[in-house]
KOLRO-131140 format. One line per 2 residues: number of its first residue (from 1); their letters; for each residue x, y, z of C-alpha. Coordinates in nm, 2 decimals, padded with zeros to 4 digits, always signed. Each point is the difference from the previous one (the first is absolute). Last residue first. Example, Ala and Ser with C-alpha at 12.3 -4.5 7.8 and 13.67 -1.06 7.14 Angstrom:
! residues 2
2	sa	+01.37/-00.11/+00.71 | -00.14/-00.34/+00.07
***
This chain:
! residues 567
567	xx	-01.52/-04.87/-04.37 | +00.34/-00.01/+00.06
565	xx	+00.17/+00.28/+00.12 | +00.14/-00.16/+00.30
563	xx	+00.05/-00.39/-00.05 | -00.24/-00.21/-00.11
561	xx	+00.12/-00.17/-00.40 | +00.28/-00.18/+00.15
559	xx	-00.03/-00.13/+00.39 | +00.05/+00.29/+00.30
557	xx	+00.29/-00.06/+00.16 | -00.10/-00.02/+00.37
555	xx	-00.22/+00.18/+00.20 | -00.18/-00.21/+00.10
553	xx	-00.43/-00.03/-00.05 | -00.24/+00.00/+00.28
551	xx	-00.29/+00.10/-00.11 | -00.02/+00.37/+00.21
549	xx	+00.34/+00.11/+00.02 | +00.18/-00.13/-00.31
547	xx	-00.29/-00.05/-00.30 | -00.12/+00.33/+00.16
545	xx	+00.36/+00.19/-00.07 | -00.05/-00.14/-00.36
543	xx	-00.29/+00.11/-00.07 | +00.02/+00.39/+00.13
541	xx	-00.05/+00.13/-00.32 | -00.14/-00.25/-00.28
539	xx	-00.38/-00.03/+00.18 | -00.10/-00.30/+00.13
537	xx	-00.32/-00.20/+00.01 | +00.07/-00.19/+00.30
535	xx	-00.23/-00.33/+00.03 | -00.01/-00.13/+00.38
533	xx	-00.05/-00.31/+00.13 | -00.11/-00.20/+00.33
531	xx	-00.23/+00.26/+00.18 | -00.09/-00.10/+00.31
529	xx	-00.07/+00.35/+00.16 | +00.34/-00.02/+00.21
527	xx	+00.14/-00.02/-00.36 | -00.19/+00.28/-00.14
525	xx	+00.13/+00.22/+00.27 | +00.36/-00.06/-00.07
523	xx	-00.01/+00.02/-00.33 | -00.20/+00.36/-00.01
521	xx	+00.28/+00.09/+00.26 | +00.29/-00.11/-00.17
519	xx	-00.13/+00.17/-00.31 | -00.04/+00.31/+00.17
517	xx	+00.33/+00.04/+00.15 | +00.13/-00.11/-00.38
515	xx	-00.15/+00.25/-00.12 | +00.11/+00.26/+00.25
513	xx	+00.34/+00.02/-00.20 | -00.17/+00.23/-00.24
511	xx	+00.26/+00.29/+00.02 | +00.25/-00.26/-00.18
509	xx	-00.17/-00.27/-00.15 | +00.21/-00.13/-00.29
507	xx	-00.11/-00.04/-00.37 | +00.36/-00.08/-00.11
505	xx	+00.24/+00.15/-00.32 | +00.37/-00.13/+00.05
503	xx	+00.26/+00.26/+00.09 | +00.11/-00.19/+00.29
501	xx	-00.12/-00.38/+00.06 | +00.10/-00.05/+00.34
499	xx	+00.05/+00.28/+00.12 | -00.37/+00.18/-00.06
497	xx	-00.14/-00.36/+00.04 | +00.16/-00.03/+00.35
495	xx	-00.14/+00.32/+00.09 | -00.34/-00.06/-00.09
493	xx	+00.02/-00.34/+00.18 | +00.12/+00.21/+00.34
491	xx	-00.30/+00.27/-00.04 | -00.29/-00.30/-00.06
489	xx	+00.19/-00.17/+00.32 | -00.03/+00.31/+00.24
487	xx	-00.28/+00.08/-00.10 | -00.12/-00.36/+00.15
485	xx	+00.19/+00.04/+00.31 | -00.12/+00.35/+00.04
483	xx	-00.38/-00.16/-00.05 | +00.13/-00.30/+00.27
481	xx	+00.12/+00.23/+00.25 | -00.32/+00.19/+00.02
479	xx	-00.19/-00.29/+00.04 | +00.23/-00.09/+00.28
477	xx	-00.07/+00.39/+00.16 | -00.39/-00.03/-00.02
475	xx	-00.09/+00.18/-00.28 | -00.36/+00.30/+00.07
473	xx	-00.19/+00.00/-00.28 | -00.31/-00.09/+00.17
471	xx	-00.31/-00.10/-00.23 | -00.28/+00.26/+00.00
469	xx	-00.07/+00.00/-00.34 | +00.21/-00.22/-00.25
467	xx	-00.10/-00.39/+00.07 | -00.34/+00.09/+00.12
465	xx	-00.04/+00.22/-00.35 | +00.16/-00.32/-00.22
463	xx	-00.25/-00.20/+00.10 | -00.27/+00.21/-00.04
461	xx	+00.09/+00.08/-00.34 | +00.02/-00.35/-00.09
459	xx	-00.39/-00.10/+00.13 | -00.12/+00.33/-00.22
457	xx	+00.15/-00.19/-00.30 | +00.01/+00.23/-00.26
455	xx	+00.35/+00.18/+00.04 | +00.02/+00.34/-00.06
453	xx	+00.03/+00.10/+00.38 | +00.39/-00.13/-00.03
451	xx	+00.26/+00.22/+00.03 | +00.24/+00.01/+00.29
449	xx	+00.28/+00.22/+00.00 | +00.27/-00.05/+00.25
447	xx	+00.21/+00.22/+00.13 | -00.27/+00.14/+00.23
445	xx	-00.36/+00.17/-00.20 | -00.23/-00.34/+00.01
443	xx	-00.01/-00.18/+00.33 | +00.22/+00.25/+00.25
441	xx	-00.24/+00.32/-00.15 | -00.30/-00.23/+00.02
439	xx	+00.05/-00.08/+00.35 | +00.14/+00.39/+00.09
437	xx	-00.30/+00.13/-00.17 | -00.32/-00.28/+00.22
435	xx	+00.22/+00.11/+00.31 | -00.04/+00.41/-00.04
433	xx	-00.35/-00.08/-00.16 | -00.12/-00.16/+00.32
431	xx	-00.11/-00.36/-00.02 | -00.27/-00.23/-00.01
429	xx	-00.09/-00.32/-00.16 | +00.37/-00.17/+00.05
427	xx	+00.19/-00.26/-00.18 | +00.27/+00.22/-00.12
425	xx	-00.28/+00.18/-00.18 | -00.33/-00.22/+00.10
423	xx	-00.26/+00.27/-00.10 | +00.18/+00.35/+00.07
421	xx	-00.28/+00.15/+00.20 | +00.11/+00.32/+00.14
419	xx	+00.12/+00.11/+00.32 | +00.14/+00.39/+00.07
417	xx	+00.33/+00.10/+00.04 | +00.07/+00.04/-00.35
415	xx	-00.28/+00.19/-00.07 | +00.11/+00.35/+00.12
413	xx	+00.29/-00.04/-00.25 | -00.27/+00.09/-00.23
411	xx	-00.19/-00.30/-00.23 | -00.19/+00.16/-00.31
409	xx	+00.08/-00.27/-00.23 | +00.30/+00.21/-00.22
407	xx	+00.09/+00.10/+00.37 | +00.11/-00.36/+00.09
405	xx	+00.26/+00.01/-00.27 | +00.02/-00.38/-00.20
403	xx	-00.23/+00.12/-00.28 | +00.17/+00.32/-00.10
401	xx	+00.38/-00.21/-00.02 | +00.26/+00.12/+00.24
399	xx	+00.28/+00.06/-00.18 | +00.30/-00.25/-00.03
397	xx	+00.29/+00.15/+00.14 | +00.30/+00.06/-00.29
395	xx	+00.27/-00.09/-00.03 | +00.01/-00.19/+00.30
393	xx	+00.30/-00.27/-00.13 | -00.20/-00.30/+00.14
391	xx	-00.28/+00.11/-00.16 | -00.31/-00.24/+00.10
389	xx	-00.14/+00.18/+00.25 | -00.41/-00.08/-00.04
387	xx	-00.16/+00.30/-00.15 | -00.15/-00.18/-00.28
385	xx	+00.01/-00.32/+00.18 | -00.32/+00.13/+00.25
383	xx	-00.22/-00.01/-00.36 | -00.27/-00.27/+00.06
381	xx	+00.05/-00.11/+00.34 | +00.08/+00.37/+00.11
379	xx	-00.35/+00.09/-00.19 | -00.21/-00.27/+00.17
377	xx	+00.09/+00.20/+00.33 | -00.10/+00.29/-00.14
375	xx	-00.33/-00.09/-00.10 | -00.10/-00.19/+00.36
373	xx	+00.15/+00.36/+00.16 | -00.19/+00.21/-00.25
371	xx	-00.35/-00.20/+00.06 | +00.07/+00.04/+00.38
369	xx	+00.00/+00.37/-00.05 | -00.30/+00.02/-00.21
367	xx	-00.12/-00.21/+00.33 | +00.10/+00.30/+00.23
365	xx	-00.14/+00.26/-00.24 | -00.35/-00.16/-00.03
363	xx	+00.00/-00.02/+00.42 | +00.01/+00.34/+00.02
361	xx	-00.05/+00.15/+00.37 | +00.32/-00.05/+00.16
359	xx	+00.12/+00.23/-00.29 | +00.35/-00.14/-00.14
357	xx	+00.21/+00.22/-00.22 | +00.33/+00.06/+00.17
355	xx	+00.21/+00.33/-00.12 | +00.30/-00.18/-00.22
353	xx	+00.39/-00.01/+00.03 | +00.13/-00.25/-00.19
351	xx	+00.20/-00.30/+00.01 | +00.33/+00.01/-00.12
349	xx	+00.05/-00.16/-00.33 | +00.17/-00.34/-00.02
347	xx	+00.36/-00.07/-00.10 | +00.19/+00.10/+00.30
345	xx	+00.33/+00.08/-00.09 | +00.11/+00.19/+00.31
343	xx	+00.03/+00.35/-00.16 | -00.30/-00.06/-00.25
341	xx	-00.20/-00.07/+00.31 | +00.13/+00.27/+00.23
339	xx	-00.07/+00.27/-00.29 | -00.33/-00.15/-00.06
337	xx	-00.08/+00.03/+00.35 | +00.05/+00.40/+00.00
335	xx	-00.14/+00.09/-00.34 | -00.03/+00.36/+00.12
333	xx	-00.36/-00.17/+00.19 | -00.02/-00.36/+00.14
331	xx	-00.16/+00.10/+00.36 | +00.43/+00.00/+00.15
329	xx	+00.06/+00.25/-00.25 | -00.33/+00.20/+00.04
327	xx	+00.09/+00.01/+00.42 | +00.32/+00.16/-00.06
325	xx	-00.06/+00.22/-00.22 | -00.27/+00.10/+00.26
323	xx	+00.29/+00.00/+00.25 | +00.22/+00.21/-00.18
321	xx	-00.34/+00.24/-00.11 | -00.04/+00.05/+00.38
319	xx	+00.37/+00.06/+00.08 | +00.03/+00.29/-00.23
317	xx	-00.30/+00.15/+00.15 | +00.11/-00.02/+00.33
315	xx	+00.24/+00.20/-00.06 | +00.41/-00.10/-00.04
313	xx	+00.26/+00.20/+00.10 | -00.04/+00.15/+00.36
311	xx	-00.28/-00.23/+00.04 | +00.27/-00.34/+00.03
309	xx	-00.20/-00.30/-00.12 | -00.21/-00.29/+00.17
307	xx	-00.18/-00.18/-00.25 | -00.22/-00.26/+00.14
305	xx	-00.13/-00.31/-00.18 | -00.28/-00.19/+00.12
303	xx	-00.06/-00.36/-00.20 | -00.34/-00.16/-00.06
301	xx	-00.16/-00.31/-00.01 | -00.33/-00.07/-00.20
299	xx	-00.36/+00.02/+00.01 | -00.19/-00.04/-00.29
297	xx	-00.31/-00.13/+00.16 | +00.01/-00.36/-00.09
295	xx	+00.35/-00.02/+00.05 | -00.12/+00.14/+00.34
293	xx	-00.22/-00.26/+00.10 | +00.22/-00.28/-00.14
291	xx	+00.26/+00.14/+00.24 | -00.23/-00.02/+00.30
289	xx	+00.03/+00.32/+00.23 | +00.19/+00.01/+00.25
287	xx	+00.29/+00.20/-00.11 | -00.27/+00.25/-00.16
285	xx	+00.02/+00.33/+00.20 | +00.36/-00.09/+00.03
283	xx	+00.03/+00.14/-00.34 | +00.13/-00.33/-00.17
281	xx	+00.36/-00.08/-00.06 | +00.37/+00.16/-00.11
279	xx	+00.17/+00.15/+00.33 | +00.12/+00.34/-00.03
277	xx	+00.30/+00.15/-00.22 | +00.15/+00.31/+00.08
275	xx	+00.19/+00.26/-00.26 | +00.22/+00.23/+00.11
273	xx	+00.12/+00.33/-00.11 | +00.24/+00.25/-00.10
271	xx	+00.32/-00.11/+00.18 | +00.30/+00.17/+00.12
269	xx	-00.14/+00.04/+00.37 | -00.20/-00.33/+00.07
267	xx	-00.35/-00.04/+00.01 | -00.14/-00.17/+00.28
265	xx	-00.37/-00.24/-00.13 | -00.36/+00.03/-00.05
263	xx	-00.10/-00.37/+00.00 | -00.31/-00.16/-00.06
261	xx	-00.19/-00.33/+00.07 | +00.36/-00.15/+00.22
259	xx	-00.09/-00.40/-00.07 | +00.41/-00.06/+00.05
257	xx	+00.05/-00.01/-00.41 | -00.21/+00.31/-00.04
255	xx	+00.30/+00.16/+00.16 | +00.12/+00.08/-00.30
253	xx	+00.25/+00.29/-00.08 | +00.13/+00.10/-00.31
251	xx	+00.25/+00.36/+00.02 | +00.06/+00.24/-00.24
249	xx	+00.32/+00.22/-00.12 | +00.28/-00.30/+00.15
247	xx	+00.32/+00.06/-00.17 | +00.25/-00.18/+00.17
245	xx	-00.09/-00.31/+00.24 | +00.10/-00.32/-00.20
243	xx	+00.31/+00.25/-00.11 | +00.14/-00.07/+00.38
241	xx	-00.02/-00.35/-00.06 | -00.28/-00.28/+00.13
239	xx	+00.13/-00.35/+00.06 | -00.22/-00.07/+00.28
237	xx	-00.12/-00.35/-00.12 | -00.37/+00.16/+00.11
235	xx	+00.10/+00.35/-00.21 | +00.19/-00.10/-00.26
233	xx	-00.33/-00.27/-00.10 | -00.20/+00.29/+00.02
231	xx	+00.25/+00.21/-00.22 | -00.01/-00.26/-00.24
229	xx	-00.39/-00.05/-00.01 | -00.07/+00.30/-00.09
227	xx	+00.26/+00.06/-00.24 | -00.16/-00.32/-00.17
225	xx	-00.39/+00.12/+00.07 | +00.14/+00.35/-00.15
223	xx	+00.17/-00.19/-00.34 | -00.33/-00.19/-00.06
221	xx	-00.21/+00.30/+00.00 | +00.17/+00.21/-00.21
219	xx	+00.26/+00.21/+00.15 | +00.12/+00.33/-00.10
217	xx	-00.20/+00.21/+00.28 | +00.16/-00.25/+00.29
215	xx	+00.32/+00.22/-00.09 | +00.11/-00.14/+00.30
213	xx	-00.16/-00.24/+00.20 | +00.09/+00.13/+00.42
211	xx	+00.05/-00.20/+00.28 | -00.24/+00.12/+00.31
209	xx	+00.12/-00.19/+00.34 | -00.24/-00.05/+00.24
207	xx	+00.02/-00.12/+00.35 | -00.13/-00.30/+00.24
205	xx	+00.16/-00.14/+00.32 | +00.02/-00.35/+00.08
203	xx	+00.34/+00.03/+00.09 | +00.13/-00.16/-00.32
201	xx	-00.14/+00.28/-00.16 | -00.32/+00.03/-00.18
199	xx	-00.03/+00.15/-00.34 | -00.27/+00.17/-00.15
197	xx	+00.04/+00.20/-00.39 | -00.08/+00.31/-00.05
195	xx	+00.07/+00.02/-00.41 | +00.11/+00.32/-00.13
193	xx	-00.07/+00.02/-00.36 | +00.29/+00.28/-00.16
191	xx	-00.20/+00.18/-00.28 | +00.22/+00.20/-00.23
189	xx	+00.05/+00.33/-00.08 | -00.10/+00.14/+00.32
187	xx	-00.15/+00.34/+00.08 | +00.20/+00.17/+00.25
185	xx	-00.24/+00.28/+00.19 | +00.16/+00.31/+00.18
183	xx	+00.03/+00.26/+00.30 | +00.18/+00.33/-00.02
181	xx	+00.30/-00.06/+00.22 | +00.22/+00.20/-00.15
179	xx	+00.21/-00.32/-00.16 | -00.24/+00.02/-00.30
177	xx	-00.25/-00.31/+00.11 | +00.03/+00.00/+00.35
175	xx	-00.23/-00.20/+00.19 | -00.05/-00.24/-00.29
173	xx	-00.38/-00.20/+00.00 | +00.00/-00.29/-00.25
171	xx	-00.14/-00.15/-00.28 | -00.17/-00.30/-00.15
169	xx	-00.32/+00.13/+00.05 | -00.04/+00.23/-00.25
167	xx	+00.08/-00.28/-00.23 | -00.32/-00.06/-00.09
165	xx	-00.03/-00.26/-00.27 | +00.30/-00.16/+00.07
163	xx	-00.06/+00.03/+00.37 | -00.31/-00.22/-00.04
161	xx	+00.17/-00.25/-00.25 | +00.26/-00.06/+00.28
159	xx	-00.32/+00.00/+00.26 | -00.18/-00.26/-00.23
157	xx	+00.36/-00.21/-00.02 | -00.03/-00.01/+00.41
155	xx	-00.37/-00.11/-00.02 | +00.10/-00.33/-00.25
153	xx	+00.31/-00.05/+00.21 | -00.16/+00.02/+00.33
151	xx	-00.33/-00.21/-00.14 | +00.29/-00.29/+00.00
149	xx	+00.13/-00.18/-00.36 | +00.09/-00.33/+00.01
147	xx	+00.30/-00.24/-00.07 | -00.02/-00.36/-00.15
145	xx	+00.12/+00.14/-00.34 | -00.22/-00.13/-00.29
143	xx	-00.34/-00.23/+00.15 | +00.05/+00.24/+00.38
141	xx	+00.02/+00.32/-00.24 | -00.30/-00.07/-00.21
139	xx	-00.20/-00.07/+00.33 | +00.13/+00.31/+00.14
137	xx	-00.08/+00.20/-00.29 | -00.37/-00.08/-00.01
135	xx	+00.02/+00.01/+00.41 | +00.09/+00.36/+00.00
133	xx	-00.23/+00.09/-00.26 | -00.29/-00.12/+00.23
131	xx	+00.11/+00.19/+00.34 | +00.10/+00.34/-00.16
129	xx	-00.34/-00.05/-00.18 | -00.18/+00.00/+00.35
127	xx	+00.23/+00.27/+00.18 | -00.24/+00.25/-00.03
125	xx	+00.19/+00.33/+00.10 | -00.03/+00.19/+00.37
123	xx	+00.17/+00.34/-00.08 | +00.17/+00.20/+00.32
121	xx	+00.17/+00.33/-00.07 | +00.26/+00.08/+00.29
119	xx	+00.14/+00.33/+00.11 | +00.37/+00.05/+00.11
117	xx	+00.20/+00.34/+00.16 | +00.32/-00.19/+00.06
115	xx	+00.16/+00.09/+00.32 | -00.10/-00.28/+00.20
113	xx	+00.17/-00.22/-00.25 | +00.29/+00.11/+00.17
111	xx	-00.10/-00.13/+00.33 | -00.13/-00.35/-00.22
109	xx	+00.40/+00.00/-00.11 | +00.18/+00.10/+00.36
107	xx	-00.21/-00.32/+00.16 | +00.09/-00.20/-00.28
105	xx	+00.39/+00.06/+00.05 | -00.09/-00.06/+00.39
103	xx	-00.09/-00.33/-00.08 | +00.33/+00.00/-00.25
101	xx	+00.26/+00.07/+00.25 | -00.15/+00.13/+00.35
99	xx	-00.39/-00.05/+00.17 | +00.09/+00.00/+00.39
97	xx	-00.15/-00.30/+00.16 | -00.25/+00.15/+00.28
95	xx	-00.09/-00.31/+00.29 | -00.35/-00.02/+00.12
93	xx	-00.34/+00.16/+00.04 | +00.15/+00.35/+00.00
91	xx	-00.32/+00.27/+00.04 | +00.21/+00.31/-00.02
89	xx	+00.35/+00.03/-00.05 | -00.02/+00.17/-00.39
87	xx	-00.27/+00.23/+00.13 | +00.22/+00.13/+00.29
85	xx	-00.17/-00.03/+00.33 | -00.21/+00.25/+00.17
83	xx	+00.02/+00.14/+00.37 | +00.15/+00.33/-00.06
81	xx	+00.00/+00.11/-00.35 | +00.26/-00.09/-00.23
79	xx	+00.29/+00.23/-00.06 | +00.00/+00.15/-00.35
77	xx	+00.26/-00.18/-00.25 | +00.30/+00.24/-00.09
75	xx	+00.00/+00.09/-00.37 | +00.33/-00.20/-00.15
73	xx	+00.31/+00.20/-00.03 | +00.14/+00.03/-00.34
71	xx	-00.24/+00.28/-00.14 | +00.19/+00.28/+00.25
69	xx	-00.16/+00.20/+00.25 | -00.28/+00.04/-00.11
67	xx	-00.22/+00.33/-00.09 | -00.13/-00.03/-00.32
65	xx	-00.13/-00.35/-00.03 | +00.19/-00.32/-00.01
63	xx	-00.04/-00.32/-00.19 | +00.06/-00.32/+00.15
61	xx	+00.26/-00.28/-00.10 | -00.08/-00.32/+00.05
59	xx	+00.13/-00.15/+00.31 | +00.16/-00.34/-00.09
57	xx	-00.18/-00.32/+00.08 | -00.09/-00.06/-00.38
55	xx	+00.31/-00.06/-00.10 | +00.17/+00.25/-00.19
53	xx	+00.07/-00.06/-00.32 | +00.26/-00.32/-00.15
51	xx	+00.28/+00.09/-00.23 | +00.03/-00.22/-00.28
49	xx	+00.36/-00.03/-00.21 | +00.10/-00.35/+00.04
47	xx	-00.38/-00.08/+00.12 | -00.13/-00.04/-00.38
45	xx	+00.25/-00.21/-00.11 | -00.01/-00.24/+00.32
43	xx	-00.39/-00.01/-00.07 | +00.07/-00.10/-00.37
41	xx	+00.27/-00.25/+00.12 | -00.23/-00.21/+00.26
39	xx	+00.00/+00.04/+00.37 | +00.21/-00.18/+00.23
37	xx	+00.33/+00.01/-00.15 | -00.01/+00.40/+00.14
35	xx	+00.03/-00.13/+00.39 | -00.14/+00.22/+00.25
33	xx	-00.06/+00.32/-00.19 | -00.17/-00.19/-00.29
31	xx	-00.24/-00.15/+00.27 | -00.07/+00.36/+00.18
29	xx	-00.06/+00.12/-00.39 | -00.24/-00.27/-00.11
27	xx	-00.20/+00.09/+00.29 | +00.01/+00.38/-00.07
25	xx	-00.09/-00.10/-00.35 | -00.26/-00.22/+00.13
23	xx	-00.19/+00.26/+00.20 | +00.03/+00.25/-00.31
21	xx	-00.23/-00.23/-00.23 | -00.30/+00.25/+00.08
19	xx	+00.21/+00.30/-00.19 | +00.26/-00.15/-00.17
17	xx	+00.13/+00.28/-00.16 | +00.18/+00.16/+00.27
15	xx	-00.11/-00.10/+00.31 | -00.27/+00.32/+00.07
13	xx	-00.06/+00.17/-00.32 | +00.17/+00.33/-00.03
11	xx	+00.14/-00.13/-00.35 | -00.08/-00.34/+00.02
9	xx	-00.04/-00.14/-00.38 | +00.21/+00.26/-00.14
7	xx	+00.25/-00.08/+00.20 | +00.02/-00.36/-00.04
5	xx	-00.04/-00.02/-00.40 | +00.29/+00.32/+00.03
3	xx	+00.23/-00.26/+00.24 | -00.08/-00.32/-00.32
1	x	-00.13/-00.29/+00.15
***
């Protein structure tokens, strides 16, 4: 970290530029003082040339008024009147342990965040599309990477999109602007995402530290869940550096995660604002209620956001249309959760945001309704394998085809929470449209297409529906084994062709080695079923890796007349 990145950063800011992260600077400093090896090289850097400020016990300095003596002495404290006890004795229950090093670090930070005028804008958002798009991509994530994505990281890219859009709020109150002490705002070029992040001590204890995302204005989606995750992952294997801290213009808080409704946080000299995040559920008005009840009704969970900001720069006005950028990110507007899809390669459109249309008092609509759901489940059996993810390259994502999009029926993302009958999909009669989607969407749209609705037997179609919808996916680890042990083998005979017999023409298999997986399989399964043989009708590429891994044959000289490039 550069000494100008520092300076600028702090100027007049109590602990530099690290503002809340000042505690563990000052803790990092006593164990650099005591043996150097101790703490890693970027720390050792960064303490070579550091001077520490006063601690936080030392008598600030107090201005005089015409008349004193001289501005060095400290004002002498009026005598206490007869018969009462100092405040700061009074009323001890037990023993006083003095607050020094980095607990009385924070105690000098929230003192100096006395001094910051601050107002706070509060905006409770519907969280109920936040909730539905987030499981869309989490599901595609858990079938590609095995990772997630948290609300934090979807509410944490709307406040970097927030402050793009009104950047009034990523600035700063200066003191002294033009040296004369005529007072100042810096606007920032770049948005520097403070994340306050909880960490307990080995004491027990809890504290914060607030790592920073840089330039978090330049990153699409998938890049801030990464740098997200990085400094998180610095943070609890406590392997943060001194430029993990630098730069911080706003800061992310979420207390939401502890059940805390609404927050209206400290603001820290140095710093614009600071964004709170409450808990994601129902209005505790209906936390008892039944949840079929208030699908029924159109009730969903929300999220309270506070926006705490420093008045002497910002107006409450400014923070308003932040937070109400805000809110139409996270309610699908600005193209919000397409961004994160086409970020995180998630082939399906986002769902929707949609008023409810559902009047307890029209029966007609609800069983138009029902008709849509029967006629949209029909249509993923028909044409699901249009959109199914067959690219292996990604190209380009298939788009969502008119007759396979909920909305083309009527059906809002109000109705996925309610019941519907789905006559005998995955072997049930009833279902909620969220459940009867994700079954047809694992059947019909995975990396696998399945086409089959124009066949004539009615008896055959059923057949192959209980053998496609609703059947677990899920490998246990030896079947597992056994497909990489099978791609393994098609990839090994491809190679041993290729050197082999070099520079002759062959039909090989490469980037269709799951042939031979499903081959083995088919095999397999007809001969637990009893069947005794088996005609393959097969096609010239691929041949003669199937005449080696799935009948049987060596691979030893091939006899005249059937050796690669022979028909």
């Amino acid at each position: 970290m550069s000494d100008d990145q520092l300076s600028n950063a702090g100027a007049g800011v109590p602990g530099g530029g690290f503002g809340a992260n000042a505690w563990l600077v000052d803790d990092m400093y006593e164990q650099y003082r005591a043996d150097p090896g101790s703490v890693a090289d970027s720390w050792r850097e960064f303490f070579a040339d550091y001077s520490p400020a006063v601690g936080p016990s030392a008598a600030p300095r107090v201005a005089t008024t015409s008349g004193s003596t001289s501005g060095s002495q400290p004002p002498r404290s009026a005598p206490a009147a007869p018969g009462t006890t100092p405040p700061h004795t009074a009323d001890r229950t037990g023993s006083v342990v003095p607050l020094r090093g980095a607990a009385g670090r924070i105690v000098a930070n929230m003192e100096a965040s006395l001094a910051v005028p601050t107002a706070t804008s509060v905006r409770t958002v519907p969280a109920k599309l936040l909730e539905v798009n987030r499981s869309l991509a989490n599901q595609h994530l858990a079938r590609t990477l095995g990772t997630k994505v948290s609300f934090t990281h979807l509410i944490g890219f709307a406040v970097v999109q927030g402050l793009r859009n009104v950047p009034a709020l990523n600035a700063a109150f200066v003191a002294d602007a033009d040296g004369k002490g005529t007072p100042g705002v810096d606007r920032r070029p770049h948005v520097g995402l403070g994340l306050a992040v909880d960490v307990e001590r080995p004491d027990g204890t809890r504290t914060l530290l607030v790592p920073v995302i840089s330039h978090a204005e330049d990153l699409d989606f998938r890049s801030f869940v990464l740098a997200y995750e990085d400094l998180v992952r610095k943070v609890h294997a406590n392997k943060l550096s001194p430029d993990d801290f630098a730069g911080v213009t706003v800061t992310l808080t979420n207390p939401g995660t502890l059940g805390t409704v609404q927050s209206v946080p400290r603001l820290m000299p140095g710093q614009g604002a600071i964004v709170g995040v409450g808990s994601l559920g129902y209005p505790a008005e209906y936390q008892g209620a039944d949840r079929r009840s208030l699908a029924d009704l159109g009730v969903g969970p929300v999220v309270t956001l506070t926006s705490t900001y420093d008045h002497r720069v910002i107006q409450g006005a400014e923070s308003g249309i932040f937070l109400t950028y805000m809110a139409e990110c996270l309610t699908g507007g600005h193209g919000f959760y397409d961004e994160v899809f086409t970020s995180l390669g998630v082939l399906s459109a986002p769902v929707r945001w949609q008023a409810d249309v559902n009047a307890a008092d029209d029966a007609h609509q609800r069983l138009v309704k029902q008709v849509h759901v029967q006629s949209l489940v029909n249509m993923y059996r028909v044409r699901g394998h249009l959109i199914a993810d067959l690219d292996p390259l990604a190209l380009e994502p298939p788009p969502l085809h008119p007759e396979l999009d909920p909305t083309t029926y009527g059906l809002t993302l109000w109705d996925r929470d309610r019941s519907w009958v789905v006559d005998g999909l995955a072997g049930r009669q009833t279902m909620t449209l969220a459940e009867a989607l994700d079954v047809l969407r694992d059947a019909y749209c995975r990396s696998l297409g399945v086409e089959y609705m124009h066949i004539q037997d009615p008896e055959q179609k059923r057949w192959i529906q209980a053998h496609v919808e609703g059947v677990p996916t899920t490998l246990h680890r030896d079947e597992q084994r056994h497909i990489l042990d099978r791609l393994n083998a098609a990839e090994a005979f491809e190679r041993f062709l290729h050197t082999r017999y070099v520079g002759q023409k062959r039909f090989g298999l490469e980037g269709a080695e799951s042939t031979i997986v499903l081959l083995d399989t088919v095999f397999d399964e007809a001969a637990d079923a009893g069947l005794v043989a088996a005609v393959i009708g097969m096609a010239h590429r691929g041949r003669l890796n199937v005449l080696a891994n799935i009948v049987g044959k060596s691979y030893g000289r091939p006899r005249p007349g059937h050796g690669p490039g022979v028909g």
